[in-house]
C-alpha positions in Angstrom: -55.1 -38.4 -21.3 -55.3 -39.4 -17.3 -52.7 -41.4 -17.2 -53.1 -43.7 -13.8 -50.9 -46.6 -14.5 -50.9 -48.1 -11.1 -47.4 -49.7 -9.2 -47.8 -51.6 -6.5 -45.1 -50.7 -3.5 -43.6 -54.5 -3.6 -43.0 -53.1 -7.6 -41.4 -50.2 -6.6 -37.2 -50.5 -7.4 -34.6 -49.0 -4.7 -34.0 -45.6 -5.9 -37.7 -44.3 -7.6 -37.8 -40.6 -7.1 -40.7 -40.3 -5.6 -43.1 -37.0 -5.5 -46.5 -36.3 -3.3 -48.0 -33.2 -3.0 -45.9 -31.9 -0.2 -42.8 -32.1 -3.1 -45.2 -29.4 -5.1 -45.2 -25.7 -4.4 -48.0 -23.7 -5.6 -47.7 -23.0 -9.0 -45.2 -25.9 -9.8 -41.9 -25.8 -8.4 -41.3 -29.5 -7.3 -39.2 -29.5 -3.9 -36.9 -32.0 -1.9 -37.1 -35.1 -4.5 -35.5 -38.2 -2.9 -35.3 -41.8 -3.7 -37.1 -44.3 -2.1 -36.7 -47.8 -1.0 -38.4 -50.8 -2.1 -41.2 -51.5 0.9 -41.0 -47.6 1.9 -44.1 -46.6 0.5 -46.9 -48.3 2.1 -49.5 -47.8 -0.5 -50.0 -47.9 -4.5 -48.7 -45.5 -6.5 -48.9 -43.4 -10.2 -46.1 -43.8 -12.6 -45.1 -40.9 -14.3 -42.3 -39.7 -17.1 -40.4 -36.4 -18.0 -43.3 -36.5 -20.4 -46.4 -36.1 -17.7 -47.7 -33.2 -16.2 -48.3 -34.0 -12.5 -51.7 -32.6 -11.4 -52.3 -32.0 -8.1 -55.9 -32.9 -7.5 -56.2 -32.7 -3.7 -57.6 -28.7 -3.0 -56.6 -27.6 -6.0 -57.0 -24.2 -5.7 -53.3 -24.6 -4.3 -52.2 -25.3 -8.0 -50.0 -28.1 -7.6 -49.2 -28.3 -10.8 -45.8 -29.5 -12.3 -43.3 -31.0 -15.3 -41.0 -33.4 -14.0 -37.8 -33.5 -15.9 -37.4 -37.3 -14.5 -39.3 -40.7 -14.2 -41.1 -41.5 -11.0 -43.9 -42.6 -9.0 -46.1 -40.5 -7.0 -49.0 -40.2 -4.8 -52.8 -40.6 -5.9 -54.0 -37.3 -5.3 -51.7 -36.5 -7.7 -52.9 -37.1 -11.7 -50.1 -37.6 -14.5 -51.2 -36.3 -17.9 -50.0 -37.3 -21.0 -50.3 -34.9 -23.5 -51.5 -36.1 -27.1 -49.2 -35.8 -30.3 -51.2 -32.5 -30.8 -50.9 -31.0 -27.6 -47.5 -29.1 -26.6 -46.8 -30.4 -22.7 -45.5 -26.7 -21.6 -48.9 -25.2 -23.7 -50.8 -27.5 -21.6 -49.7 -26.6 -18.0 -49.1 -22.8 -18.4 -53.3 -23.2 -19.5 -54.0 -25.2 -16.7 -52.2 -22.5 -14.0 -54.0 -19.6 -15.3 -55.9 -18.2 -12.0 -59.5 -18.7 -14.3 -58.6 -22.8 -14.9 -57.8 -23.1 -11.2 -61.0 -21.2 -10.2 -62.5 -23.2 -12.7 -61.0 -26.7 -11.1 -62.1 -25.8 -7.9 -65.8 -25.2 -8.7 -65.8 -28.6 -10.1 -64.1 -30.3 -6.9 -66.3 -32.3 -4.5 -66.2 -32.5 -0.6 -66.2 -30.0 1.6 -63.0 -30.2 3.7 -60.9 -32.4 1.4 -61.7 -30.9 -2.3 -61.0 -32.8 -4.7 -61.0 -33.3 -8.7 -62.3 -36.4 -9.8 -60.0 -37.3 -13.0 -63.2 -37.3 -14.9 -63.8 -33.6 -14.4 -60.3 -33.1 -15.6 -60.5 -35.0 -18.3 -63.7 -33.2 -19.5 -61.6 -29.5 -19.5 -61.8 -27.7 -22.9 -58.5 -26.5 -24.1 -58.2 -23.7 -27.0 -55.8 -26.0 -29.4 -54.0 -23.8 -31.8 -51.4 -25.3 -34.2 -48.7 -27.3 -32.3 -46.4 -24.5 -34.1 -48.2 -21.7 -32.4 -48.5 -23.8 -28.9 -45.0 -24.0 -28.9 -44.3 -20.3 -29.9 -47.0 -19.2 -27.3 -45.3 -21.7 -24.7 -41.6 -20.4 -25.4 -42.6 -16.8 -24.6 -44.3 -17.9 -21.2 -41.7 -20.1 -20.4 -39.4 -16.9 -20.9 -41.3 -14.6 -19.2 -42.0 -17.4 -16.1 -38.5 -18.0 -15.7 -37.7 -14.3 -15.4 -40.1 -14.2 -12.8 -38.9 -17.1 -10.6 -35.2 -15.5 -11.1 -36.6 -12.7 -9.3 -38.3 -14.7 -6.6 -35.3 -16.7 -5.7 -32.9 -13.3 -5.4 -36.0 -12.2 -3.0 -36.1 -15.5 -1.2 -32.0 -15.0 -0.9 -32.7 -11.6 0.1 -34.9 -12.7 3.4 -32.1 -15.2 4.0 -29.6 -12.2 4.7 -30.9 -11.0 7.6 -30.6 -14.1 9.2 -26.7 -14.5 7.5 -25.9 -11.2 9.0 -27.2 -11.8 12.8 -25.5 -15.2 12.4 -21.9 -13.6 11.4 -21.9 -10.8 13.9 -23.5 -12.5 17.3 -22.9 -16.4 16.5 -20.2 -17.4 14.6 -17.9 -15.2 16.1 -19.4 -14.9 19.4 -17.2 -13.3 22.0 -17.0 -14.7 25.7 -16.2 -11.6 27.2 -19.9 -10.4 26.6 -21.8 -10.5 29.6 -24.3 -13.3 30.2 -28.0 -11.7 30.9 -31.3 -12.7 31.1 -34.3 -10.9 29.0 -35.5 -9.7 32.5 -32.1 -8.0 33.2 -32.1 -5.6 29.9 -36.0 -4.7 30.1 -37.6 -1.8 32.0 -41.1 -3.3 31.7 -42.4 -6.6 30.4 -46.4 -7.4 30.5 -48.9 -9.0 29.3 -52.0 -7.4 28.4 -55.8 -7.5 30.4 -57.2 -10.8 31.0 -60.8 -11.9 32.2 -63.0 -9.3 32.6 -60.5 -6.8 32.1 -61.3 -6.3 28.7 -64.0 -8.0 27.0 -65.2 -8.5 23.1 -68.0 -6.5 23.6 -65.8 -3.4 24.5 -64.6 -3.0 21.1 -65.7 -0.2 19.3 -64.9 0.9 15.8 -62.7 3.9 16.2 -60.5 5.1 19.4 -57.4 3.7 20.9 -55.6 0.8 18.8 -55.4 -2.4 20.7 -53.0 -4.9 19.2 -52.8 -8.9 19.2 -51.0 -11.8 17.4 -52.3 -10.4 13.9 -49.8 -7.3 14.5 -46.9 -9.4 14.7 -47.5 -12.5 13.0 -44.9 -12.6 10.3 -42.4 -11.2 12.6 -42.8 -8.0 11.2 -45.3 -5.2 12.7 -48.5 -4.8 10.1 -51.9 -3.5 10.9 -54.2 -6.4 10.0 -57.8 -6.6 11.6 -58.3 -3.0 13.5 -59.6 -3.0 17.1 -60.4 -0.4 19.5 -61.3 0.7 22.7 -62.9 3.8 23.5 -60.8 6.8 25.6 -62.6 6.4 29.1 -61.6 2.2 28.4 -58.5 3.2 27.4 -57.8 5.0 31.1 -58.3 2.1 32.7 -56.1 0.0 30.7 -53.3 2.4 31.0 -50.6 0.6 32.3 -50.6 -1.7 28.9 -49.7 1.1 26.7 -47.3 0.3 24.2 -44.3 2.6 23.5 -42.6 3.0 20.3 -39.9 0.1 20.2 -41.5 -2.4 22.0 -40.7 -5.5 21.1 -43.9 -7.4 20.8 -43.8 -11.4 21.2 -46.9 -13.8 21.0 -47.9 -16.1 23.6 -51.1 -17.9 22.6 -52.2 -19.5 19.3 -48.6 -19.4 16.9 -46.7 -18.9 19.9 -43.2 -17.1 19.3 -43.5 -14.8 16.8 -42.0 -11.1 17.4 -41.5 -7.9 15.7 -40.9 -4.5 16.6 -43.6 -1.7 17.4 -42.5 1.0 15.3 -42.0 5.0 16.1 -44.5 5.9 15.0 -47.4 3.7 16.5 -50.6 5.8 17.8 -52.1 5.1 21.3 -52.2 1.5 21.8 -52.6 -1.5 24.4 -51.4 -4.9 23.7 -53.8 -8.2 24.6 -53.2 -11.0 26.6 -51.9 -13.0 24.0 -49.0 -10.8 23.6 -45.9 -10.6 25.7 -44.7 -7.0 25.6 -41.5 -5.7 26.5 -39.7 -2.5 26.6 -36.0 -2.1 26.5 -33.7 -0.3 28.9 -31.9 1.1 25.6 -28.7 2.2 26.6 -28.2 -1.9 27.3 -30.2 -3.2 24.5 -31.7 -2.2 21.0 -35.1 -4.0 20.0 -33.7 -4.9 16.7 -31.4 -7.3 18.3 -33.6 -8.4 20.6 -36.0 -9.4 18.0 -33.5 -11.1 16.0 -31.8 -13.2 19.0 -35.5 -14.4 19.9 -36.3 -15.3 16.1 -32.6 -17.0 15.2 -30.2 -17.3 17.6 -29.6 -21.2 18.8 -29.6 -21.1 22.1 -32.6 -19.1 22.7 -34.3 -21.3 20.6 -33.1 -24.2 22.8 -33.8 -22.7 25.9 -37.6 -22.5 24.2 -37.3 -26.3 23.4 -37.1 -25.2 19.9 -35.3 -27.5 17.1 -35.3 -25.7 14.8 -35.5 -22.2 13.4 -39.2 -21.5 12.4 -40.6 -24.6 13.9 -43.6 -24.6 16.4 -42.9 -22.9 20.1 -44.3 -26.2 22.4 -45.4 -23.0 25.1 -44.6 -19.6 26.1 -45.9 -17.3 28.9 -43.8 -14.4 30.3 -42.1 -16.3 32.9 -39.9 -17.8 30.6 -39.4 -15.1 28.2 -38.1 -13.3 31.5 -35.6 -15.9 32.0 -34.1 -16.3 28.7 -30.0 -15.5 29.0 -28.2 -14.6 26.3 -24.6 -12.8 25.7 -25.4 -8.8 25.4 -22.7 -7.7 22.7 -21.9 -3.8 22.5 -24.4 -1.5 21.5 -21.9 -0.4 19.1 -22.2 -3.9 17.9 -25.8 -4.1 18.0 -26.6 -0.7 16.4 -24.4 -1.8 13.6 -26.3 -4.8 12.9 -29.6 -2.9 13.6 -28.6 -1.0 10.6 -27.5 -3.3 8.4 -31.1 -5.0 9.2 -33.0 -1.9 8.3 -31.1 -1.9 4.6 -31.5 -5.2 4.1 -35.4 -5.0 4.9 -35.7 -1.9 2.8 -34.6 -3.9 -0.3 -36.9 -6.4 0.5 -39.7 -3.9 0.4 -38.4 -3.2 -3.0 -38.0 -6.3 -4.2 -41.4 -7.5 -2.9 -43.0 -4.5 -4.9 -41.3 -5.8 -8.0 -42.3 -9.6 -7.6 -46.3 -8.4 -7.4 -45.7 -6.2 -10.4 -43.7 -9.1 -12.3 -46.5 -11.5 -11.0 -49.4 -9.6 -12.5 -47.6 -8.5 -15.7 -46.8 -12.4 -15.9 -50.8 -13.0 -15.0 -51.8 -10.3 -17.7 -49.7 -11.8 -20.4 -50.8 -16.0 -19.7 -54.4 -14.4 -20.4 -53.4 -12.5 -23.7 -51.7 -16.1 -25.0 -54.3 -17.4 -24.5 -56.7 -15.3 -26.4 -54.4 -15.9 -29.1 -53.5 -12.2 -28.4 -49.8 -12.1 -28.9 -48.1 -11.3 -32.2 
């Protein structure tokens, strides 16, 4: 059943654990649980128990769905369900994550921007209920097979933390003063930004010809072709002087501001847009791979940008101030020995990213199989 036994926040003891939807990650994992104080929460709440399963019902197409292992309150867009006597909790939520339940919950949501599940269109789901035996058997060998593939995601998630670990060890923690203070400007042969105004227009796009690159490319702080746009050759001789060279270190300027990655070696004919800052490196000073990762991690960049904190929101960026940005320049030595490093480390990620999608889709193809009463 919905369970929605209200608590008013005067009701509320000094030390609830208390979860709201931000404290759910899609597909479950709950995230950052902390006590709260009596009067903290301004608003009524849902009581839940280690026996609920916490429904998110605010877009849930994220499937914000998860088991508590402890007593709480949380928010109202959140639904506890208690499971009957003949209906296993862990059979119930690996049913309810299947991709075809959440496609299913979301067809059934209502409003436009804020979808939502009314508990009554919950309530209404039809379940396949096999013997509690057989829930629990078909249960145990999801529960197996999900936890083998969340052991995988958090040695990836470790994995994307080591590039960060190893620019920390060899250019923070240790950080020499006898490594000359520059600026960005003082290590670059050439930094631009791409045409503006009339210079280069929508319309001029065509569908084949000369690559021109923008803050798709360099997003994720890793170069990827995304949306492909061109100009044509005779455009392209005008616009010369924004090639892109093999190397370049790309950084964007409008919309997420502060993202960068590297142009790699072997990138066709290209221009850069206006909403990217492009620079090129006078190499025998500076590698891009250390460029990149000073810009992304290192703390007082990310002060001089009136940044807090890695991976938060850049208030503003133009080229000016990327220009001005000082920073020690270690040894190339030093640099090309991180550099390399960097490229293993990213290499295994690519590996281990290929073996999360496989695990994910074996783990999808299995969760439809149980539930066709399909495994012996």
């Amino acid at each position: 059943m919905i369970d929605r036994t209200g608590v008013a926040p005067s009701d509320i003891a000094d030390g609830t654990l208390y979860v709201g939807l931000e404290h759910i990650e899609s597909g479950g994992r709950l995230l950052d649980i902390k006590p709260v104080a009596n009067g903290d929460l301004a608003s009524s709440k849902f009581r839940f128990t280690p026996k609920h399963v916490l429904y998110g019902k605010l877009r849930p197409y994220l499937a914000k769905i998860a088991t508590p292992d402890f007593s709480g309150v949380c928010s109202t867009d959140i639904l506890p369900i208690m499971p009957g006597a003949r209906l296993d909790r862990s059979y119930l939520t690996h049913f309810l994550r299947q991709p075809s339940m959440v496609d299913y919950a979301t067809s059934r949501s209502e409003g436009a921007n804020l979808p939502r599940l009314s508990p009554k269109a919950l309530a209404e789901f039809e379940i396949p209920l096999p013997p509690l035996d057989e829930q629990r058997r078909i249960a145990a060998i999801l529960d197996q097979a999900d936890a083998l593939r969340r052991a995988r995601n958090r040695a990836t998630e470790l994995l994307d933390n080591l590039s960060v670990s190893l620019f920390y060890e060899a250019f923070v923690l240790g950080e020499r003063s006898t490594w000359p203070m520059v600026s960005v400007d003082d290590i670059a042969t050439d930094i631009r930004t791409g045409p503006f105004g009339s210079q280069l227009l929508h319309s001029e796009f065509v569908d084949d010809g000369v690559a021109v690159l923008g803050i798709d490319n360099a997003v994720t702080n890793e170069f990827a072709w995304d949306r492909r746009r061109f100009i044509t050759p005779e455009k392209y001789q005008k616009l010369r002087r924004f090639t892109v060279r093999p190397g370049d270190v790309l950084i964007t300027i409008m919309g997420t501001c502060g993202r960068c990655a590297v142009v790699p070696e072997d990138i066709p004919t290209a221009i850069n847009t206006k909403h990217l800052c492009c620079i090129t490196l006078d190499r025998s000073k500076a590698l891009p791979g250390f460029l990149q990762a000073a810009f992304l991690n290192h703390p007082d960049i990310l002060k001089q940008l009136g940044v807090q904190a890695k991976g938060a929101v850049m208030p503003g960026l133009n080229m000016g101030i990327i220009k001005s940005l000082s920073l020690r320049l270690p040894p190339l030595d030093i640099q090309s020995d991180f550099v390399g490093k960097l490229a293993a480390a990213k290499e295994l990620q690519s590996i281990f990213r290929r073996s999360d999608e496989a695990l994910a889709g074996l783990f999808a193809s299995l969760r439809q199989r149980a539930f066709r009463r399909e495994l012996s």
